[in-house]
PyMOL CGO cylinders between C-alpha atoms (Angstrom):
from pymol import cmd
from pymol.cgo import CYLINDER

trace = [
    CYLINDER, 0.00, 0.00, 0.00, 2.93, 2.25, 0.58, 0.3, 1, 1, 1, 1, 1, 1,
    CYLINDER, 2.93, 2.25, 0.58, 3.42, 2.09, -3.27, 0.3, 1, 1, 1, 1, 1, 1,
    CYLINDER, 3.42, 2.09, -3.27, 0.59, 3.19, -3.95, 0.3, 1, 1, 1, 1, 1, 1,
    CYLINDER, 0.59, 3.19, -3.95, 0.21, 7.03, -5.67, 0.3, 1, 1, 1, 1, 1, 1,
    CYLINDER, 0.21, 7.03, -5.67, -2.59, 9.24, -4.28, 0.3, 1, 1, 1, 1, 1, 1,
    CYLINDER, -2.59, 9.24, -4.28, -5.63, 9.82, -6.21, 0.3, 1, 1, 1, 1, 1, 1,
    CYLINDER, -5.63, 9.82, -6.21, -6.51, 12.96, -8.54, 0.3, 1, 1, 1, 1, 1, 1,
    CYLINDER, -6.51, 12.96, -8.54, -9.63, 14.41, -7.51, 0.3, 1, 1, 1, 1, 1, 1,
    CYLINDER, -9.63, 14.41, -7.51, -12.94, 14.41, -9.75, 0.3, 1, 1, 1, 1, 1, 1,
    CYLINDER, -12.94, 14.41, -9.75, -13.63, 17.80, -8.99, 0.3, 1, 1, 1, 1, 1, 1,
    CYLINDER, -13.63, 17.80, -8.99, -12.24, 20.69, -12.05, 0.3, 1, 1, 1, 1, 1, 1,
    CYLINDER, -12.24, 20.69, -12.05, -10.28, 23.57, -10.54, 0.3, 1, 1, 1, 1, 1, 1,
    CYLINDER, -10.28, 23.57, -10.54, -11.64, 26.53, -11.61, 0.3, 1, 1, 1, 1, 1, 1,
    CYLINDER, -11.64, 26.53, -11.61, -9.96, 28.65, -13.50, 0.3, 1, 1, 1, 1, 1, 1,
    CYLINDER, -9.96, 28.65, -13.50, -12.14, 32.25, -13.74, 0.3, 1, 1, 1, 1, 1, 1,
    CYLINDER, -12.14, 32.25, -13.74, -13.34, 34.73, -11.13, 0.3, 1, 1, 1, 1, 1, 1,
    CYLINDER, -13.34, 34.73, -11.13, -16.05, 33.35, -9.07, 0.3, 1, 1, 1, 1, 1, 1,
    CYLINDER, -16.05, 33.35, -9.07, -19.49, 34.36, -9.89, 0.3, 1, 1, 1, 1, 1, 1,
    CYLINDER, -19.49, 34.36, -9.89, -20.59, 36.77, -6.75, 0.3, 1, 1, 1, 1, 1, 1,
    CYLINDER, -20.59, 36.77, -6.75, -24.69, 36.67, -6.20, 0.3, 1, 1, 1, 1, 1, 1,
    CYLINDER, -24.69, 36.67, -6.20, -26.29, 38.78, -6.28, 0.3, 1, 1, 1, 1, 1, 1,
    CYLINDER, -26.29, 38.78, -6.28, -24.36, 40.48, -9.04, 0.3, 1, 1, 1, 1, 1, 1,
    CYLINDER, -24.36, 40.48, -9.04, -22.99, 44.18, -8.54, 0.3, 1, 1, 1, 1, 1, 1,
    CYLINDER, -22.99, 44.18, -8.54, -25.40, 46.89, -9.88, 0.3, 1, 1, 1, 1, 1, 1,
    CYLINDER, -25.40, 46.89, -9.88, -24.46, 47.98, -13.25, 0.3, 1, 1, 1, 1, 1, 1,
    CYLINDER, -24.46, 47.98, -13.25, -22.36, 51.59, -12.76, 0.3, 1, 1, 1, 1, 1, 1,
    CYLINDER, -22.36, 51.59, -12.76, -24.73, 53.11, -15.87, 0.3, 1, 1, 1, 1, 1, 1,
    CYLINDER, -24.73, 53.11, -15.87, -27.79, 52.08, -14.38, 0.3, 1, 1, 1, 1, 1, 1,
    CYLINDER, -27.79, 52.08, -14.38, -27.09, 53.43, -10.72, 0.3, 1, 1, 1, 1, 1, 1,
    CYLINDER, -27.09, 53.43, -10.72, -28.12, 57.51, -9.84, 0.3, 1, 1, 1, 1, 1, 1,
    CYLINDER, -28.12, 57.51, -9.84, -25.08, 58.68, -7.51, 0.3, 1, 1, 1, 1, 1, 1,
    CYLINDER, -25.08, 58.68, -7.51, -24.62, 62.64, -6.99, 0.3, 1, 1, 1, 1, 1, 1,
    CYLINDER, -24.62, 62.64, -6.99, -21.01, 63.35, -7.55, 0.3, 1, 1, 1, 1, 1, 1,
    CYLINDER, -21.01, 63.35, -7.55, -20.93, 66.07, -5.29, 0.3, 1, 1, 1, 1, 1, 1,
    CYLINDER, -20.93, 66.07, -5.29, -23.43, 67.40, -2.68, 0.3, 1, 1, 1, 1, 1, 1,
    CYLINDER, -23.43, 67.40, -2.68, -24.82, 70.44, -3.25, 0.3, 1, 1, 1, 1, 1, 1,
    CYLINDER, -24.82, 70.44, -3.25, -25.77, 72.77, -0.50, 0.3, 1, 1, 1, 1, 1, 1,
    CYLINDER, -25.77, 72.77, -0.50, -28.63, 75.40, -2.37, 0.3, 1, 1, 1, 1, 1, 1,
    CYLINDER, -28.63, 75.40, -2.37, -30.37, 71.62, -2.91, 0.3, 1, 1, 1, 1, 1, 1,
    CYLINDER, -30.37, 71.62, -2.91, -29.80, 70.13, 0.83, 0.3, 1, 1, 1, 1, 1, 1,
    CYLINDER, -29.80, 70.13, 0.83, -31.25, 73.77, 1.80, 0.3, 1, 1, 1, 1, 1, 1,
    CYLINDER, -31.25, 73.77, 1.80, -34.77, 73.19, -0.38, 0.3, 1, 1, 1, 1, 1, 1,
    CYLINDER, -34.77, 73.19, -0.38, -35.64, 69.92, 0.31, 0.3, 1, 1, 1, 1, 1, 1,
    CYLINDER, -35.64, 69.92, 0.31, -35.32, 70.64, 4.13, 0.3, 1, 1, 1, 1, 1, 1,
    CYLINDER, -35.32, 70.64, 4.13, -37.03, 74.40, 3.94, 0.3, 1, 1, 1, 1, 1, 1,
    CYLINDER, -37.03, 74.40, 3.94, -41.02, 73.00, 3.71, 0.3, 1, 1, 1, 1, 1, 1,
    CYLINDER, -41.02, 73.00, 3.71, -39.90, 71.20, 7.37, 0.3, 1, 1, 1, 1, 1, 1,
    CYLINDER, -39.90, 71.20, 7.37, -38.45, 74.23, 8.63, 0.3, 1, 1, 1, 1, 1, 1,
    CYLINDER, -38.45, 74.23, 8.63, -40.86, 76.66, 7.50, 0.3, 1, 1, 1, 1, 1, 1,
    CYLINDER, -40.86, 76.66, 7.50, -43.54, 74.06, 9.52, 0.3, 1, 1, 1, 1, 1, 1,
    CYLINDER, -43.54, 74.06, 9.52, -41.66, 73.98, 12.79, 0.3, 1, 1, 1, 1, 1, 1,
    CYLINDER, -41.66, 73.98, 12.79, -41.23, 77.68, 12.58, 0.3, 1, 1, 1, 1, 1, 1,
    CYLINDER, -41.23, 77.68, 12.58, -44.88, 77.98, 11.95, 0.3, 1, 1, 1, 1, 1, 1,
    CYLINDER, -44.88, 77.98, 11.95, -45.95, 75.88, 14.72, 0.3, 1, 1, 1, 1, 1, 1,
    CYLINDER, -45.95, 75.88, 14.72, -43.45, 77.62, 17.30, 0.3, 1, 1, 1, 1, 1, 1,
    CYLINDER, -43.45, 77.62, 17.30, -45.13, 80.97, 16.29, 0.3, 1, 1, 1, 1, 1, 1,
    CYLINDER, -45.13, 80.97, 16.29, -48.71, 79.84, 16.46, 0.3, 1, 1, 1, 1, 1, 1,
    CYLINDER, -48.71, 79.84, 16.46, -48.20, 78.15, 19.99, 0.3, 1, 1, 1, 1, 1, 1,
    CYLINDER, -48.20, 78.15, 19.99, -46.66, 81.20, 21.07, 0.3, 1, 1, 1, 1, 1, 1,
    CYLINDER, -46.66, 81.20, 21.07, -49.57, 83.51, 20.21, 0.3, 1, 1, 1, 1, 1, 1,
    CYLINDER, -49.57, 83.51, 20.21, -52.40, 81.31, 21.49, 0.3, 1, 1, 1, 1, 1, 1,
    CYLINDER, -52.40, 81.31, 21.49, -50.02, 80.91, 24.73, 0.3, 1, 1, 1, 1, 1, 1,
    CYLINDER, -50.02, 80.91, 24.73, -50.15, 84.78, 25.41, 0.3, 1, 1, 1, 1, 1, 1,
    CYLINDER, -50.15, 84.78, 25.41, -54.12, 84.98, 23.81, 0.3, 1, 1, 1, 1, 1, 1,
    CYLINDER, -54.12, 84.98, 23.81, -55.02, 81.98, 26.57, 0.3, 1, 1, 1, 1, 1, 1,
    CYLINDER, -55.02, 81.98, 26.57, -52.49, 83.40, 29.40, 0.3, 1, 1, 1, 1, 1, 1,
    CYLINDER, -52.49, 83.40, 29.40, -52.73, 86.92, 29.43, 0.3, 1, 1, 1, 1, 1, 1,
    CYLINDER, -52.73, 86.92, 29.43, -55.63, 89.63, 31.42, 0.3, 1, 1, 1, 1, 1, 1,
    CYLINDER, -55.63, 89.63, 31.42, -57.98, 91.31, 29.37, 0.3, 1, 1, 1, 1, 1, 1,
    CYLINDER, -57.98, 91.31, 29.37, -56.46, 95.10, 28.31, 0.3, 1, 1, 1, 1, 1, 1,
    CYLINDER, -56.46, 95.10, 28.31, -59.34, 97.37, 29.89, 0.3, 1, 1, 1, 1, 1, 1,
    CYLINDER, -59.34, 97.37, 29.89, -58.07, 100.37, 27.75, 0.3, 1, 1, 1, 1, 1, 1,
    CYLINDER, -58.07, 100.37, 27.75, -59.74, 98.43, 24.54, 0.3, 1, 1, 1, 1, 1, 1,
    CYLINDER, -59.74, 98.43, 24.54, -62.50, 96.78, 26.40, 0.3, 1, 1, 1, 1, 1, 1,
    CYLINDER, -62.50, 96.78, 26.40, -66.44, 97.71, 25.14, 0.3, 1, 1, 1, 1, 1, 1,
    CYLINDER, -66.44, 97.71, 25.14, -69.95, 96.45, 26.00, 0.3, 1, 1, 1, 1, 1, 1,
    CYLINDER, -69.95, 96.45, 26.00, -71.65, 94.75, 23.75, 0.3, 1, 1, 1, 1, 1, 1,
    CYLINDER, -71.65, 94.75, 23.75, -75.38, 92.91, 24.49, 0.3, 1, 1, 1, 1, 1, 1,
    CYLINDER, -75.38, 92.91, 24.49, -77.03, 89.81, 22.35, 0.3, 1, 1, 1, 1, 1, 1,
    CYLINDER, -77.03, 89.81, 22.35, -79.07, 87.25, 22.78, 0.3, 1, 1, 1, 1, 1, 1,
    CYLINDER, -79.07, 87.25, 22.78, -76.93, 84.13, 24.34, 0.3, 1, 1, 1, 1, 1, 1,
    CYLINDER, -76.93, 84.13, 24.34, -77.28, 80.97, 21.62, 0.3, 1, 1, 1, 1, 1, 1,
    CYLINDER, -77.28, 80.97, 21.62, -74.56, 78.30, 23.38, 0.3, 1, 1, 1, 1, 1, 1,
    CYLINDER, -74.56, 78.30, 23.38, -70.92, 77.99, 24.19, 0.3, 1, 1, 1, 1, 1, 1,
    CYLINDER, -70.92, 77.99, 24.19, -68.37, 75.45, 21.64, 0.3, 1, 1, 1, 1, 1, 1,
    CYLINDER, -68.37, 75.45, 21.64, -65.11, 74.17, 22.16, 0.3, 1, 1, 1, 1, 1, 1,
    CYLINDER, -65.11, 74.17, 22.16, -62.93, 73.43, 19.33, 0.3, 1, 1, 1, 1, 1, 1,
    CYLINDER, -62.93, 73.43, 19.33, -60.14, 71.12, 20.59, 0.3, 1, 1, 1, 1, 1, 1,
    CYLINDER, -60.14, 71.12, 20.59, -56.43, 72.53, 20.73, 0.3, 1, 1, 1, 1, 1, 1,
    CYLINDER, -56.43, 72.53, 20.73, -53.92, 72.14, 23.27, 0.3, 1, 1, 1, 1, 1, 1,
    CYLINDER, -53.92, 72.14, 23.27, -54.14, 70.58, 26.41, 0.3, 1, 1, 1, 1, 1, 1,
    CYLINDER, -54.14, 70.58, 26.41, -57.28, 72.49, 27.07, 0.3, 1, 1, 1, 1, 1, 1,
    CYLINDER, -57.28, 72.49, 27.07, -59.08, 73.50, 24.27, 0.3, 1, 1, 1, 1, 1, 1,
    CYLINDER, -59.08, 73.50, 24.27, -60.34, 76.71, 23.11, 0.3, 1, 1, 1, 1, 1, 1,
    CYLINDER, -60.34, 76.71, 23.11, -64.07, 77.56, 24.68, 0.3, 1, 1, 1, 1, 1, 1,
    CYLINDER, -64.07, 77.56, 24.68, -66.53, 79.98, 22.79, 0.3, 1, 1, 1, 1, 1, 1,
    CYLINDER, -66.53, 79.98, 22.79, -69.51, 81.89, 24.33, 0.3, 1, 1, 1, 1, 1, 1,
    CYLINDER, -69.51, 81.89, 24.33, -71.61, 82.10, 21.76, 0.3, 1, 1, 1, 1, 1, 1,
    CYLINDER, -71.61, 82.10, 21.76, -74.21, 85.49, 21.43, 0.3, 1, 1, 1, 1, 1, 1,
    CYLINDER, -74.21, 85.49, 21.43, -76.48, 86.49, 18.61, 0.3, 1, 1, 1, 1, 1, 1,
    CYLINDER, -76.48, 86.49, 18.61, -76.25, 90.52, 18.23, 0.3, 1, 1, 1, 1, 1, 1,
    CYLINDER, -76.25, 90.52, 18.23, -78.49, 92.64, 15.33, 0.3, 1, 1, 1, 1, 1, 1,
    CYLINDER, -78.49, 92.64, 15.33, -78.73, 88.95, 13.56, 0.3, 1, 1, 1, 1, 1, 1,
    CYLINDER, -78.73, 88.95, 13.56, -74.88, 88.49, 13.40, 0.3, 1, 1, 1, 1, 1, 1,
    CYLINDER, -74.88, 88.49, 13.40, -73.50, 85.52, 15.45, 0.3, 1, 1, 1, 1, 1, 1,
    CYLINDER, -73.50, 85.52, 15.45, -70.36, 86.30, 17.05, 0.3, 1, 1, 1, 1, 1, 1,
    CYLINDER, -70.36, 86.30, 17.05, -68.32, 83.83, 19.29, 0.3, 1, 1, 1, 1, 1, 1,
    CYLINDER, -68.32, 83.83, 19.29, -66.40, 85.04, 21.87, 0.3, 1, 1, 1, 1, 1, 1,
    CYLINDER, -66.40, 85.04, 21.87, -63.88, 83.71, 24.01, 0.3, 1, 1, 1, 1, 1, 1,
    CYLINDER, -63.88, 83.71, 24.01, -64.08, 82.22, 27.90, 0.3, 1, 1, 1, 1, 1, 1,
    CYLINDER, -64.08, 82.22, 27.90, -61.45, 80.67, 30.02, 0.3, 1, 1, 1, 1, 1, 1,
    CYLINDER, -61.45, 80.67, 30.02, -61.90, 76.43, 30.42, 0.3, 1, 1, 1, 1, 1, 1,
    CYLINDER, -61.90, 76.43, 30.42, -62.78, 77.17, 34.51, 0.3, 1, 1, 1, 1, 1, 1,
    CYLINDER, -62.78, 77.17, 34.51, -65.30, 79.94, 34.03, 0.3, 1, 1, 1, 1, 1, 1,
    CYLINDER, -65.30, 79.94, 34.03, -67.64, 77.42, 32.07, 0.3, 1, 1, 1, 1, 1, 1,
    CYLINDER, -67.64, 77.42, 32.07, -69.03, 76.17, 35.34, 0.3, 1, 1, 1, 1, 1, 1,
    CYLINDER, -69.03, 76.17, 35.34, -69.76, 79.66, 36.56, 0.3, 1, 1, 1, 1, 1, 1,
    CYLINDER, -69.76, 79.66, 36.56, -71.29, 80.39, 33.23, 0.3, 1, 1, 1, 1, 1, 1,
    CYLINDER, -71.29, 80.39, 33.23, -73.75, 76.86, 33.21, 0.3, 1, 1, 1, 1, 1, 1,
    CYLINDER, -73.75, 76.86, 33.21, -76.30, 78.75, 34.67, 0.3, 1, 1, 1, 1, 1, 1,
    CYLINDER, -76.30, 78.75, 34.67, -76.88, 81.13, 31.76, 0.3, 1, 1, 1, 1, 1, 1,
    CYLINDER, -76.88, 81.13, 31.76, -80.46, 80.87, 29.98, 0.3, 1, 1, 1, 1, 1, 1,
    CYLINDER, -80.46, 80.87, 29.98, -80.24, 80.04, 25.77, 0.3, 1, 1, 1, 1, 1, 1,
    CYLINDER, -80.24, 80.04, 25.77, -82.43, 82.88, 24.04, 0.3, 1, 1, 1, 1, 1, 1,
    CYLINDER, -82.43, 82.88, 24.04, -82.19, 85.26, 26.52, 0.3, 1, 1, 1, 1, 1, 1,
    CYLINDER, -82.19, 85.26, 26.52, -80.50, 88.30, 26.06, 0.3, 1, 1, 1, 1, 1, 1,
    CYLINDER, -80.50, 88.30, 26.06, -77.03, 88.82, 27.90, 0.3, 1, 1, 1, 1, 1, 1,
    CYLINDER, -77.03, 88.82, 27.90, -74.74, 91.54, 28.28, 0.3, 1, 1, 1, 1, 1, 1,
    CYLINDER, -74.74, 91.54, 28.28, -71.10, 91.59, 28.33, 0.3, 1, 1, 1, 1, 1, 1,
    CYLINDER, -71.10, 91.59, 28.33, -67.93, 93.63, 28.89, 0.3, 1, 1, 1, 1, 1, 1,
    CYLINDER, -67.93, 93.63, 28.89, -65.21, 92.43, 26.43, 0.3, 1, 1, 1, 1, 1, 1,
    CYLINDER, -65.21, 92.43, 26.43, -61.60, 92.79, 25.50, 0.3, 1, 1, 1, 1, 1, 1,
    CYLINDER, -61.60, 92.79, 25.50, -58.67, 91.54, 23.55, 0.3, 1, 1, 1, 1, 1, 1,
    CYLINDER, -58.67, 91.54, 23.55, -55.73, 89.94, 25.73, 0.3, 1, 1, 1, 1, 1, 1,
    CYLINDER, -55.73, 89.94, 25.73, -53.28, 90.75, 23.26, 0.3, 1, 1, 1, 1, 1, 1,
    CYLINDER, -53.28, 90.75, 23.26, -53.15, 94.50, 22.15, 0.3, 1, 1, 1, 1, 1, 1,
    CYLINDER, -53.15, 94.50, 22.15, -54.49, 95.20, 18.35, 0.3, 1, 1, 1, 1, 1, 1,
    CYLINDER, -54.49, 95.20, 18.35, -55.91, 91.31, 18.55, 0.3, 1, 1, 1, 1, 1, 1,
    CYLINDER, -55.91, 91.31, 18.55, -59.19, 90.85, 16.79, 0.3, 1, 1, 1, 1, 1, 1,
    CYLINDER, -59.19, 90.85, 16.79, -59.55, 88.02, 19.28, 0.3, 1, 1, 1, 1, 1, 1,
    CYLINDER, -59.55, 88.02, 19.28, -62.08, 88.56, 21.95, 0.3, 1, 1, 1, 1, 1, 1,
    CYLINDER, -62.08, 88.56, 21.95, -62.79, 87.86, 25.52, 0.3, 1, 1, 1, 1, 1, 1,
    CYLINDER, -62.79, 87.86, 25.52, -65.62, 88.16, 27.79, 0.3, 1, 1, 1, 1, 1, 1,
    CYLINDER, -65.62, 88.16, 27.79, -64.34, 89.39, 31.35, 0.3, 1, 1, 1, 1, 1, 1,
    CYLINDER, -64.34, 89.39, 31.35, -68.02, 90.51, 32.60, 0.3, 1, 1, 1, 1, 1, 1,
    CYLINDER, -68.02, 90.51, 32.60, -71.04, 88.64, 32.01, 0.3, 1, 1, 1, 1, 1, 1,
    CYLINDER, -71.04, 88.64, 32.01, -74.35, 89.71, 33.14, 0.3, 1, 1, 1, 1, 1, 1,
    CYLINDER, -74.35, 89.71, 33.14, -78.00, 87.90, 32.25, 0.3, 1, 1, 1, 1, 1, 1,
    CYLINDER, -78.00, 87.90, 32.25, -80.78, 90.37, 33.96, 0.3, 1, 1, 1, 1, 1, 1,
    CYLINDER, -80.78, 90.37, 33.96, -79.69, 91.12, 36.99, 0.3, 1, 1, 1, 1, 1, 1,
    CYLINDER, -79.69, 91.12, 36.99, -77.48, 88.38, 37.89, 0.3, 1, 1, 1, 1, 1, 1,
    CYLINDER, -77.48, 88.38, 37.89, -73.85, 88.52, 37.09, 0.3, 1, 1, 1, 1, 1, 1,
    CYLINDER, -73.85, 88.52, 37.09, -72.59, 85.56, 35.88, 0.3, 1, 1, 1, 1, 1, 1,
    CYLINDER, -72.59, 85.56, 35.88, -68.80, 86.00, 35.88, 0.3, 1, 1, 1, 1, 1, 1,
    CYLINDER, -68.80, 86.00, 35.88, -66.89, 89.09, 36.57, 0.3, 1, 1, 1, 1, 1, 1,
    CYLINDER, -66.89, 89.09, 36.57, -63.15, 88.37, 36.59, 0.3, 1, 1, 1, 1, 1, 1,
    CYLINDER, -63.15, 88.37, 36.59, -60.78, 90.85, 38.70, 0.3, 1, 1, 1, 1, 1, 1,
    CYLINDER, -60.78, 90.85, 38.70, -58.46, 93.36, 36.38, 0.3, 1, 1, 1, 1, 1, 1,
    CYLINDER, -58.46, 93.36, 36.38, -57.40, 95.82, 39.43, 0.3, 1, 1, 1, 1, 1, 1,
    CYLINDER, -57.40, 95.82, 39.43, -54.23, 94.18, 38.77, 0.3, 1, 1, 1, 1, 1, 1,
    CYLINDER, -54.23, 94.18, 38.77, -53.39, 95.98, 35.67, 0.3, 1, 1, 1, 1, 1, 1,
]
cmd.load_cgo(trace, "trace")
C-alpha cells in the first residue's frame, strides 16, 4: 500500500473569477450625486423648517391669547341674545366659545376652560350683556371678562391688577 500514488480528484479547478450573487449593480444604471450640493440640501429641508417655525409661532400667540388679562383700555360692551358655548379642541385644554347672537350676526367670543361652570347657569335665548376685550393689544380676538344675564352677574373676573 505504501506504493501506492494518491488519487486525482474528480472535482475541475476553476480557472475564472467566481461568480458573486447577487451580481454588482451595473455603474450606468445606478443615480449617484457626484458632489453634494448645498442650495439643494437647503430646499428639500425648507417646507420642514418653515412648519416647525410655523408651529413655534402659532403656539406662542395662542399661549399669550389663553395666558394673558384682558387690556381694559380696549375693552367695550356689547349685548345679544346668548345661543350656546363650543369648544374646538387645541392644546391641552381646548379653546371655549360663548356664543351670542347681536343685530342677527352671530359672534363667538372667548371664555377661560374654569369659568364654564360659573357660566352653566346662563339661559339660551335670553339676552345677555357683556364687557369684552382683547388679551393681546391690536388682537381681533375677543374675551368676555363681565357677564351679566338680567340682573345676575354671571362671571366678573378681577383686572385691578393691571
Amino acid at each position: 500500500m505504501a506504493d501506492q500514488k494518491p488519487r486525482k480528484s474528480d472535482v475541475k479547478v476553476a480557472k475564472e473569477k467566481r461568480y458573486s450573487w447577487p451580481p454588482p449593480p451595473d455603474p450606468n444604471d445606478v443615480y449617484v450625486p457626484k458632489e453634494k450640493n448645498a442650495i439643494h440640501s437647503v430646499l428639500t429641508a425648507l417646507p420642514v423648517i418653515m412648519l416647525v417655525v410655523g408651529l413655534y409661532f402659532y403656539y406662542q400667540g395662542e399661549s399669550a391669547q389663553s395666558e394673558g388679562t384682558p387690556i381694559l383700555s380696549e375693552s367695550k360692551q356689547i349685548s345679544g341674545i346668548f345661543t350656546g358655548f363650543s369648544e374646538v379642541k387645541s392644546g391641552s385644554k381646548g379653546r371655549h366659545y360663548l356664543w351670542i347672537n347681536t343685530d342677527g350676526n352671530t359672534r363667538g367670543l372667548r371664555v377661560q376652560p374654569e369659568q364654564l361652570l360659573q357660566l352653566q347657569q346662563l339661559k339660551k335665548g335670553e339676552g345677555v350683556q357683556l364687557q369684552i376685550a382683547p388679551t393681546v393689544s391690536g388682537s381681533r380676538t375677543l374675551w368676555a371678562w363681565k357677564i351679566q344675564q338680567g340682573e345676575t352677574v354671571f362671571l366678573e373676573m378681577d383686572l385691578s391688577a393691571d
